[in-house]
Every structure is written in structure tokens, then in C-alpha cells.
Biopython code that builds the backbone (N, CA, C, O; Angstrom):
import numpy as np
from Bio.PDB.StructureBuilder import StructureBuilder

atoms = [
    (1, "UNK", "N", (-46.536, -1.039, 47.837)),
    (1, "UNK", "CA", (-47.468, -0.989, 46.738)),
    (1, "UNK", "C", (-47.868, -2.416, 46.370)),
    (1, "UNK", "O", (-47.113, -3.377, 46.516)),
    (2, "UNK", "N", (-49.211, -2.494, 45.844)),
    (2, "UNK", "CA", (-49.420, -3.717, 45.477)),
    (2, "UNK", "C", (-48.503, -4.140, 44.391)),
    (2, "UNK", "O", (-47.808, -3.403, 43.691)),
    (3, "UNK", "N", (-48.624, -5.773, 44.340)),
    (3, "UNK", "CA", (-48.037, -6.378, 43.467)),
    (3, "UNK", "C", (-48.929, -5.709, 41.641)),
    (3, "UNK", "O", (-48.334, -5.306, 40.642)),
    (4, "UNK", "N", (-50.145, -5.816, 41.817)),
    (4, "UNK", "CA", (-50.794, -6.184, 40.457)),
    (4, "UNK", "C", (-50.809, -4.492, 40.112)),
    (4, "UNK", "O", (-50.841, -4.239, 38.907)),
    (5, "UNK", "N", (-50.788, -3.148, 41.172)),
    (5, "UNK", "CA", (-50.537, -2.116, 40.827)),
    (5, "UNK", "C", (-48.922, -1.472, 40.167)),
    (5, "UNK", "O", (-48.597, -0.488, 39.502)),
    (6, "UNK", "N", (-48.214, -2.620, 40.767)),
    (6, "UNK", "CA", (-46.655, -2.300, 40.707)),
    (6, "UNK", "C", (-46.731, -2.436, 38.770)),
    (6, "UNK", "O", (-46.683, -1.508, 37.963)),
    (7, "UNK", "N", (-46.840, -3.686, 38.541)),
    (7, "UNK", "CA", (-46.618, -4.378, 37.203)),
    (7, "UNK", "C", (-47.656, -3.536, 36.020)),
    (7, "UNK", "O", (-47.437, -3.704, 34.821)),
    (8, "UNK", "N", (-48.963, -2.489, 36.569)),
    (8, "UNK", "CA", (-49.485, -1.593, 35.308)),
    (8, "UNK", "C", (-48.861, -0.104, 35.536)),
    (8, "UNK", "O", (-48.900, 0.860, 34.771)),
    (9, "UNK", "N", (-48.422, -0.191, 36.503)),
    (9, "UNK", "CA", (-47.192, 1.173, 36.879)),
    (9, "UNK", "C", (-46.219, 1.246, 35.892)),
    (9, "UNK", "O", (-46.179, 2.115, 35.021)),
    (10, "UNK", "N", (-45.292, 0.166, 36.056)),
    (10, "UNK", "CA", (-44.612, 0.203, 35.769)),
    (10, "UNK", "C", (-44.177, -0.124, 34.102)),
    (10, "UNK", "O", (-43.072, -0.258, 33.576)),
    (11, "UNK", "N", (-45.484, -0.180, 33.581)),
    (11, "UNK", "CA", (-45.546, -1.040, 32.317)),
    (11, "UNK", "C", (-45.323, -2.265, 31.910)),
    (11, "UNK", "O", (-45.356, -2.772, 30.788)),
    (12, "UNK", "N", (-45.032, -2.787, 33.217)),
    (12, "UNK", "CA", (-44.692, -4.730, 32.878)),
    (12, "UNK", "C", (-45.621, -5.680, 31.626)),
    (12, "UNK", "O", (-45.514, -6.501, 30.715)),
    (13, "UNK", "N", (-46.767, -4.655, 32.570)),
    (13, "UNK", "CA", (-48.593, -5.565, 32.125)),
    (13, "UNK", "C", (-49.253, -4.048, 32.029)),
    (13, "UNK", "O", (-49.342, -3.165, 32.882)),
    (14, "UNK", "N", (-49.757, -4.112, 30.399)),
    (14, "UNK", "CA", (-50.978, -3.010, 30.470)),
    (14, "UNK", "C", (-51.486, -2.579, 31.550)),
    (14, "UNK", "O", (-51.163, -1.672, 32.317)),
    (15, "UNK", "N", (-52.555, -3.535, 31.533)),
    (15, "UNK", "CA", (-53.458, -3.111, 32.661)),
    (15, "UNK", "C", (-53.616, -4.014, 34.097)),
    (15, "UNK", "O", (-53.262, -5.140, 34.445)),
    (16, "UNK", "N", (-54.290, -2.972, 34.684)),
    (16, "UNK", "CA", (-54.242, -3.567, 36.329)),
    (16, "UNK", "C", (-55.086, -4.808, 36.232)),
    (16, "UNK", "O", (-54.751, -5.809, 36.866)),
    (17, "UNK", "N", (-56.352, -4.801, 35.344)),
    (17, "UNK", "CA", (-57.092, -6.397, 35.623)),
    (17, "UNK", "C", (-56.064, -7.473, 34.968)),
    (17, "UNK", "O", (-56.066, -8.628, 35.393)),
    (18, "UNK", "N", (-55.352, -7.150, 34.124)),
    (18, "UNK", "CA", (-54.988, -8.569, 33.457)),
    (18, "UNK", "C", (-53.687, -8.366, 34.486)),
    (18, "UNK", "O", (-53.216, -9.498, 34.601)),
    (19, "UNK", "N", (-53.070, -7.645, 35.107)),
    (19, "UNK", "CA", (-51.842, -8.639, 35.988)),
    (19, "UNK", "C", (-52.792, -9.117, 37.483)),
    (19, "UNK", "O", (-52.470, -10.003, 38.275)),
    (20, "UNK", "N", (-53.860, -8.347, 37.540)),
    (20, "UNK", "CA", (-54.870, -9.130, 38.678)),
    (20, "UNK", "C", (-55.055, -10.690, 38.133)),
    (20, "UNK", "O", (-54.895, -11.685, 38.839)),
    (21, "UNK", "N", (-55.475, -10.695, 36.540)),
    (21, "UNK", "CA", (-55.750, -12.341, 36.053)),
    (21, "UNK", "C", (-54.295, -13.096, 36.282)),
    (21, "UNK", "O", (-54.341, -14.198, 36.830)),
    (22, "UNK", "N", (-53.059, -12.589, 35.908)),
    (22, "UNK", "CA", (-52.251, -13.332, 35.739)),
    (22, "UNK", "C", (-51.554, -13.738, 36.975)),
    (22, "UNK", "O", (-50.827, -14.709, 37.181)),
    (23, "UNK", "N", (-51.982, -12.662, 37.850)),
    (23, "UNK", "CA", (-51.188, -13.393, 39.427)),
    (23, "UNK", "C", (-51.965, -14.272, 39.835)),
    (23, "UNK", "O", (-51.527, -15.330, 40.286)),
    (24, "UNK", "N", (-53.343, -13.989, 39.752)),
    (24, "UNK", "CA", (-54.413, -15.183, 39.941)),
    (24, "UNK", "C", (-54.026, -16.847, 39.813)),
    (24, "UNK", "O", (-54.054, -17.693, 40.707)),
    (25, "UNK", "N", (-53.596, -17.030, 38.144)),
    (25, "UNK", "CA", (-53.342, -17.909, 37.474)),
    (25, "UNK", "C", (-51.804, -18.490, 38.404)),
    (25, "UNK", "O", (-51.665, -19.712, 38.355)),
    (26, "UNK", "N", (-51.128, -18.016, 38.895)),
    (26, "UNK", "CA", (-49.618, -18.549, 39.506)),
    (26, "UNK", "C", (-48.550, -18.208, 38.499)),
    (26, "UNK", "O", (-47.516, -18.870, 38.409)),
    (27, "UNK", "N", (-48.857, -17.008, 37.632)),
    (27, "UNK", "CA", (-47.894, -17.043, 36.382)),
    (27, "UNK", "C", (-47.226, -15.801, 36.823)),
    (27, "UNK", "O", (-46.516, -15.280, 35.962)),
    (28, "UNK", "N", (-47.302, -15.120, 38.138)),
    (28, "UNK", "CA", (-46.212, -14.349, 38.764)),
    (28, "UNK", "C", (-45.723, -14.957, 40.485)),
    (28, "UNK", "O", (-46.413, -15.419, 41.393)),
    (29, "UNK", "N", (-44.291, -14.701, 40.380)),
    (29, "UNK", "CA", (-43.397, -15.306, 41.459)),
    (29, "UNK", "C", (-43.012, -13.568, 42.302)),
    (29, "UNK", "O", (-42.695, -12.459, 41.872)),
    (30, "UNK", "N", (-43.180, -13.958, 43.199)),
    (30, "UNK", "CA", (-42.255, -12.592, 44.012)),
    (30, "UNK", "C", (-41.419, -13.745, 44.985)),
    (30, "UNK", "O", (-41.964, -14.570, 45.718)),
    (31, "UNK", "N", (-39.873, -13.555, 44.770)),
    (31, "UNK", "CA", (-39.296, -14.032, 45.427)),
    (31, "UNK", "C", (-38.815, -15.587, 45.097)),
    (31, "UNK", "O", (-37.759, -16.198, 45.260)),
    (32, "UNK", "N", (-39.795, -15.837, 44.686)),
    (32, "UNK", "CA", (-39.453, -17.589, 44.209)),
    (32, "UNK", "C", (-40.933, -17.979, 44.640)),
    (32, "UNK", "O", (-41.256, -19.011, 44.052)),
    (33, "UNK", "N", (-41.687, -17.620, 45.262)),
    (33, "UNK", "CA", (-43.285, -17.773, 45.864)),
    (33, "UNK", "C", (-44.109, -17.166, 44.942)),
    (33, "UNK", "O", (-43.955, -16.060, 44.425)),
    (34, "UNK", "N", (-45.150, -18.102, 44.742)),
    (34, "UNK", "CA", (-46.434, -17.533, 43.748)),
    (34, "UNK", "C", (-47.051, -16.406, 44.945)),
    (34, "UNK", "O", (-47.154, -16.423, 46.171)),
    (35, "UNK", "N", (-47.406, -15.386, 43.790)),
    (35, "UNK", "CA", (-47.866, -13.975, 44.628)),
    (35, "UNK", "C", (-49.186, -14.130, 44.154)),
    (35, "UNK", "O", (-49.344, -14.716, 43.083)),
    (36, "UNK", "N", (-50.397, -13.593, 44.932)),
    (36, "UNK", "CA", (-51.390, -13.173, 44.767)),
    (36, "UNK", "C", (-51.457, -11.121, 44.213)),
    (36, "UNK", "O", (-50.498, -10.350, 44.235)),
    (37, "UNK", "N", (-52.439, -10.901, 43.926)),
    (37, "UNK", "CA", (-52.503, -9.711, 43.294)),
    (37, "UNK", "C", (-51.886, -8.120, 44.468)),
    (37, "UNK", "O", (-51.323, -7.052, 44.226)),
    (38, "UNK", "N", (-52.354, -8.736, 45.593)),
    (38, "UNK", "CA", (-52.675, -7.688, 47.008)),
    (38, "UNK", "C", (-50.926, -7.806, 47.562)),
    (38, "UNK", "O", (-50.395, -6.868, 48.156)),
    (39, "UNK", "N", (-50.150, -9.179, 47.229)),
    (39, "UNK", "CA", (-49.484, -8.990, 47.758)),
    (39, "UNK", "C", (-48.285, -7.626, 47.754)),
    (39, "UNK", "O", (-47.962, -7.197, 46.646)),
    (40, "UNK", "N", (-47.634, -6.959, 49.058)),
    (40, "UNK", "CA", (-47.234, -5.611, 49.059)),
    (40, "UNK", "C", (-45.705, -5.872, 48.683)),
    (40, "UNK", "O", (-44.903, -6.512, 49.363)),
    (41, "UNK", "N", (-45.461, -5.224, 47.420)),
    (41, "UNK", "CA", (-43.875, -5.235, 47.253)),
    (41, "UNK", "C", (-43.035, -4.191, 48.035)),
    (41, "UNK", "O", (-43.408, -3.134, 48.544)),
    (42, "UNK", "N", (-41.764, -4.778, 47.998)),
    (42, "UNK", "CA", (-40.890, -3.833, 48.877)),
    (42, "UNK", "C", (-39.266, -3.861, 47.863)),
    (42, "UNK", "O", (-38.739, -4.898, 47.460)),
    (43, "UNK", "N", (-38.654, -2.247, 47.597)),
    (43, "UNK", "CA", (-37.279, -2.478, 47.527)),
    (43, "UNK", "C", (-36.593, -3.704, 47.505)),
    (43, "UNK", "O", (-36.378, -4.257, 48.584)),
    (44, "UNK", "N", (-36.150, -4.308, 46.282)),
    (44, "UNK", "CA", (-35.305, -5.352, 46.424)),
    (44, "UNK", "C", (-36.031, -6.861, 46.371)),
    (44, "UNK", "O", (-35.579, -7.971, 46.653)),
    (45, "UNK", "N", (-37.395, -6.421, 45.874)),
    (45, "UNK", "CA", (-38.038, -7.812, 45.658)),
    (45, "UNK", "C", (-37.764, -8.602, 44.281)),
    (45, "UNK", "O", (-37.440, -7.832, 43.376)),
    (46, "UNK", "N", (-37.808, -9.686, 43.986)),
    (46, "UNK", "CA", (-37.624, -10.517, 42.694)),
    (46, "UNK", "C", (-38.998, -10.867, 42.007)),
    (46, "UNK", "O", (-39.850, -11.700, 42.318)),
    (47, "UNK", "N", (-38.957, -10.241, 41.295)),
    (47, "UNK", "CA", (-40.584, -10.757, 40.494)),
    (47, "UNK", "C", (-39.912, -11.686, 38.790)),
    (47, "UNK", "O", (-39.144, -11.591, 37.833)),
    (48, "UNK", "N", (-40.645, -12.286, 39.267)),
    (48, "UNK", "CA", (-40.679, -13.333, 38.074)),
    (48, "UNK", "C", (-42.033, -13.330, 37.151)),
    (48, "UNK", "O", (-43.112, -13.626, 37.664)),
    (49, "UNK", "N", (-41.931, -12.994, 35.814)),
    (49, "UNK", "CA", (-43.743, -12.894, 35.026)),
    (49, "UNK", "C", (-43.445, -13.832, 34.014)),
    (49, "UNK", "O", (-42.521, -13.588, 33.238)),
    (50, "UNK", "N", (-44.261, -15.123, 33.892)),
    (50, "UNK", "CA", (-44.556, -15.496, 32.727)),
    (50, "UNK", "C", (-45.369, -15.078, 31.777)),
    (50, "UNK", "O", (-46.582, -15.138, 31.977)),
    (51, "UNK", "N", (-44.889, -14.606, 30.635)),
    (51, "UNK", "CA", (-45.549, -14.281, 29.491)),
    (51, "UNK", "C", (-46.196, -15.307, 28.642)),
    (51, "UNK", "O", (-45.982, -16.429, 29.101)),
    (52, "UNK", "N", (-46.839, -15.315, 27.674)),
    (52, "UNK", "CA", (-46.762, -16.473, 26.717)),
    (52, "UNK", "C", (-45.868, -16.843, 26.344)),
    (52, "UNK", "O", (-45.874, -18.061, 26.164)),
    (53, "UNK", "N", (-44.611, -16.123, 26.006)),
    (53, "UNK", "CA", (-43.831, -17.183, 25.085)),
    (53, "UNK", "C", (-42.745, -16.918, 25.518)),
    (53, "UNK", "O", (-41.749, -17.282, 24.893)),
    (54, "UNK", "N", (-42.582, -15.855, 27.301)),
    (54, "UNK", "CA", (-40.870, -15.948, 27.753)),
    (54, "UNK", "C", (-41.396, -15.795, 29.322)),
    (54, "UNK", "O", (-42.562, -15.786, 29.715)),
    (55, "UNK", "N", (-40.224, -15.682, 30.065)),
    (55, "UNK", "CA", (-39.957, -15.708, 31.023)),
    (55, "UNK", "C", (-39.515, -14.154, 31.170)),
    (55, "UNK", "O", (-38.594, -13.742, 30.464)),
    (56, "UNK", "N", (-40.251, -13.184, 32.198)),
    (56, "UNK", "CA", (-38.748, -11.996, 32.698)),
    (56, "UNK", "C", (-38.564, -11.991, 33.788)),
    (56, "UNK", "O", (-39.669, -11.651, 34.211)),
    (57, "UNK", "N", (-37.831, -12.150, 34.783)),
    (57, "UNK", "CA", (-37.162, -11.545, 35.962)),
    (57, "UNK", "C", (-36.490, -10.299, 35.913)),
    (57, "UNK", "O", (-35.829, -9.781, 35.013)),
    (58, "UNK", "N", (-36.858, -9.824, 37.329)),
    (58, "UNK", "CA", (-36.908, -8.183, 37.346)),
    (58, "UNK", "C", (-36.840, -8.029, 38.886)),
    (58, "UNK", "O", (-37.515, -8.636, 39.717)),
    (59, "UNK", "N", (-35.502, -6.712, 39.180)),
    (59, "UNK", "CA", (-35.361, -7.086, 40.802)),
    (59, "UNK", "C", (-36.526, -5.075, 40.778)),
    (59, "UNK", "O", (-36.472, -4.284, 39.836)),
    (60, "UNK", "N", (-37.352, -4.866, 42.059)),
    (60, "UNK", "CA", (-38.045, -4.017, 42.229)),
    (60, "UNK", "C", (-36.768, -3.155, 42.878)),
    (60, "UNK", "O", (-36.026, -3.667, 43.716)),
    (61, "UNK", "N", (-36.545, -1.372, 42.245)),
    (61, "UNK", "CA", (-35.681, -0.895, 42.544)),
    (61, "UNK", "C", (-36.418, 0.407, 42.918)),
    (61, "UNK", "O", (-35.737, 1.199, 43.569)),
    (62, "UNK", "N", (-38.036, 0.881, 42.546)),
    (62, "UNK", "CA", (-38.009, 2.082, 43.498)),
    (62, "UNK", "C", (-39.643, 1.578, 43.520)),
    (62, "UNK", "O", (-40.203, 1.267, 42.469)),
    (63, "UNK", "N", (-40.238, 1.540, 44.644)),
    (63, "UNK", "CA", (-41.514, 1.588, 44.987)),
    (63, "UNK", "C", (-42.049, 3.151, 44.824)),
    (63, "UNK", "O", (-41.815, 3.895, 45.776)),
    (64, "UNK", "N", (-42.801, 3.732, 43.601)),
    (64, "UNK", "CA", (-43.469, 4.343, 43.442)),
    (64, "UNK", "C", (-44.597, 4.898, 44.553)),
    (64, "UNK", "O", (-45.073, 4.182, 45.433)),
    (65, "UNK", "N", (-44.976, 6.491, 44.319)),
    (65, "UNK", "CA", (-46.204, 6.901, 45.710)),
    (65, "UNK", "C", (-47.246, 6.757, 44.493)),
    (65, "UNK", "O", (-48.014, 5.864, 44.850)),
    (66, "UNK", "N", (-47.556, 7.128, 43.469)),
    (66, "UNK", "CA", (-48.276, 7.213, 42.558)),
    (66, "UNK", "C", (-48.219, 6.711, 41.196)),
    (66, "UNK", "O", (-47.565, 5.679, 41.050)),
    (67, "UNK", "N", (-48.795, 7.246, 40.109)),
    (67, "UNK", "CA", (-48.673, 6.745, 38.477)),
    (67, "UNK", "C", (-47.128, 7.857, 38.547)),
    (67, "UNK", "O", (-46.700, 8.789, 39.227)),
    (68, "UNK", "N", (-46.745, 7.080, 37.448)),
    (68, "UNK", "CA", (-45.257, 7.647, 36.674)),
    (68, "UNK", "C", (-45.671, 7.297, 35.191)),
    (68, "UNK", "O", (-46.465, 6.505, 34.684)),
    (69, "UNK", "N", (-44.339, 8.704, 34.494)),
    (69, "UNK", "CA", (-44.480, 8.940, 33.154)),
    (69, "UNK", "C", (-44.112, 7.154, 32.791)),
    (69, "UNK", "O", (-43.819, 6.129, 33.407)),
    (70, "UNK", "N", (-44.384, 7.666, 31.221)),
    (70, "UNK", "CA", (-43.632, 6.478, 30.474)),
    (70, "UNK", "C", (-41.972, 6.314, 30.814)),
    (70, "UNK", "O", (-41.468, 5.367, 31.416)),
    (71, "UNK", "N", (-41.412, 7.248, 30.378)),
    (71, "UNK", "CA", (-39.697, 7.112, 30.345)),
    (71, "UNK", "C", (-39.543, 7.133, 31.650)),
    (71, "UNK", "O", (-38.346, 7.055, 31.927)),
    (72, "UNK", "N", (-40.517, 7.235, 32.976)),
    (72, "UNK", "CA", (-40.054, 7.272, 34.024)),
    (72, "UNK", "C", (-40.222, 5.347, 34.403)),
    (72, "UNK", "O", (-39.393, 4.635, 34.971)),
    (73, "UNK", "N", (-41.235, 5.056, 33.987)),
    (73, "UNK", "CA", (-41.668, 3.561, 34.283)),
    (73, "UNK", "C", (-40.586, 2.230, 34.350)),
    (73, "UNK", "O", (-40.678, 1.374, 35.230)),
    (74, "UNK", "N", (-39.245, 2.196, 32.958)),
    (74, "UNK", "CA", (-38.322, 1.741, 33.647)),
    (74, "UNK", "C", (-37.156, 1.719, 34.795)),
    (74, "UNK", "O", (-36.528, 0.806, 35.330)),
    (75, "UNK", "N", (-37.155, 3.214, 34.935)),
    (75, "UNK", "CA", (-36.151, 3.014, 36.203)),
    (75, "UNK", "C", (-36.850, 2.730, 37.519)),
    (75, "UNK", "O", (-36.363, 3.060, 38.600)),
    (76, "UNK", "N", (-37.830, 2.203, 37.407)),
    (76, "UNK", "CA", (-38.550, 1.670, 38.167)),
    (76, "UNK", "C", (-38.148, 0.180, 38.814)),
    (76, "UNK", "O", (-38.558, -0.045, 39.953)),
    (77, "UNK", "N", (-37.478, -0.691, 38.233)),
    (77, "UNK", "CA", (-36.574, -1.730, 38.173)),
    (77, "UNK", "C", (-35.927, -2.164, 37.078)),
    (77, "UNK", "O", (-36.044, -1.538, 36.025)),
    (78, "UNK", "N", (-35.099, -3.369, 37.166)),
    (78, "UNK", "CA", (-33.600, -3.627, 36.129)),
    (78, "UNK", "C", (-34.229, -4.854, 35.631)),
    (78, "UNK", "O", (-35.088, -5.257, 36.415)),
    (79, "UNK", "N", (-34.126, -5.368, 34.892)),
    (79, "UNK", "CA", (-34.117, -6.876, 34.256)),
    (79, "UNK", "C", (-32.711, -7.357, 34.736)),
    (79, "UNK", "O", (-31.549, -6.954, 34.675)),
    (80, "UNK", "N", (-33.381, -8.393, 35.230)),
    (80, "UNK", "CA", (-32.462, -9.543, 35.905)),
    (80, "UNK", "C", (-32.094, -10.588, 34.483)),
    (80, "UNK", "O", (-30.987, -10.674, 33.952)),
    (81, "UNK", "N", (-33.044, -11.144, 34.168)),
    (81, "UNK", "CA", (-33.168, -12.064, 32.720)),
    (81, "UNK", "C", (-34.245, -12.573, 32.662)),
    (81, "UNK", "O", (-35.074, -12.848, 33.529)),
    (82, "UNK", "N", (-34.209, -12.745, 31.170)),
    (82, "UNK", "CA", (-35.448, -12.919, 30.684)),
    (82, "UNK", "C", (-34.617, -14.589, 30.074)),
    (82, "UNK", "O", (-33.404, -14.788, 30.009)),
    (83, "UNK", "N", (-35.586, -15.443, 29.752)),
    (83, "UNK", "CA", (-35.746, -17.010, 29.344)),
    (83, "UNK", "C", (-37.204, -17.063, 28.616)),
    (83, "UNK", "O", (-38.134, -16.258, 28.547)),
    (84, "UNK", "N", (-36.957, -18.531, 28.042)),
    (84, "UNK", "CA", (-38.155, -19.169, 27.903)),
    (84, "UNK", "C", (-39.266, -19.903, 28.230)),
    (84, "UNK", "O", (-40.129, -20.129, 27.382)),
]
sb = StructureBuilder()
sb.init_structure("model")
sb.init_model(0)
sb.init_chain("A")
sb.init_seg("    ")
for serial, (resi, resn, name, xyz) in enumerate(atoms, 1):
    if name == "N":
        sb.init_residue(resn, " ", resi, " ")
    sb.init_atom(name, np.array(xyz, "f"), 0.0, 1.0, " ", f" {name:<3s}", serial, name[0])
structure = sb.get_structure()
């Protein structure tokens, strides 16, 4: 699944254009590498999102086929940690 589809799936980021803007910008990491929007996540990836005013890390624990409920959207992955 895409990266910028994973993060409005999953509720990371509202919507699909603004994590399209924010991977744009270099303010998401997959892995320790700035990701572009297209890039394809897999099981066991590390995403890193800067927010405005924190940091979250988050390891990817089920690659979704489609949209999921709300209460389904976190077991979608774990928080690793969040910073500033």
C-alpha cells in the first residue's frame, strides 16, 4: 500500500492530500529514509511523521486491502515513540 494511503487509512493524517503535502515536504521517514508519497509500505516498516509540535514513530503491523473502521485503524500499527 502506498505510503500517503497507509497514513489517511490509518488515521495518522486526515486526509490523503495533506500526507501527499507532508511526504512531499521530507517531514515523513520510512525506515530512517525520507519517503515520497507512492512509496509501497510493507509489514514491519518504521515510519517516522513530523507533526508541528512532536515527533511519532510507528512500526507498520498490518498492511490493509482496503478502508478500515475507526476502532479498526489502530491495530493497524504500535507506537514506537513519540518526541519532540
Amino acid at each position: 500500500m502506498r505510503l500517503d494511503k497507509f497514513l489517511k487509512v490509518s488515521r495518522l493524517i486526515k486526509r490523503r492530500t495533506v500526507a501527499n503535502t507532508v511526504s512531499e515536504m521530507g517531514r515523513v521517514l520510512v525506515n530512517g529514509q525520507s519517503a515520497k508519497p507512492a512509496k509501497q509500505l510493507k509489514v514491519g516498516d518504521i515510519v517516522e511523521i513530523e507533526y508541528a509540535n512532536r515527533v511519532e514513530k510507528i512500526e507498520v503491523l498490518v498492511i490493509p486491502t482496503g478502508n478500515v473502521s475507526v476502532q479498526e485503524a489502530s491495530s493497524l500499527y504500535r507506537i514506537i515513540g513519540t518526541g519532540n
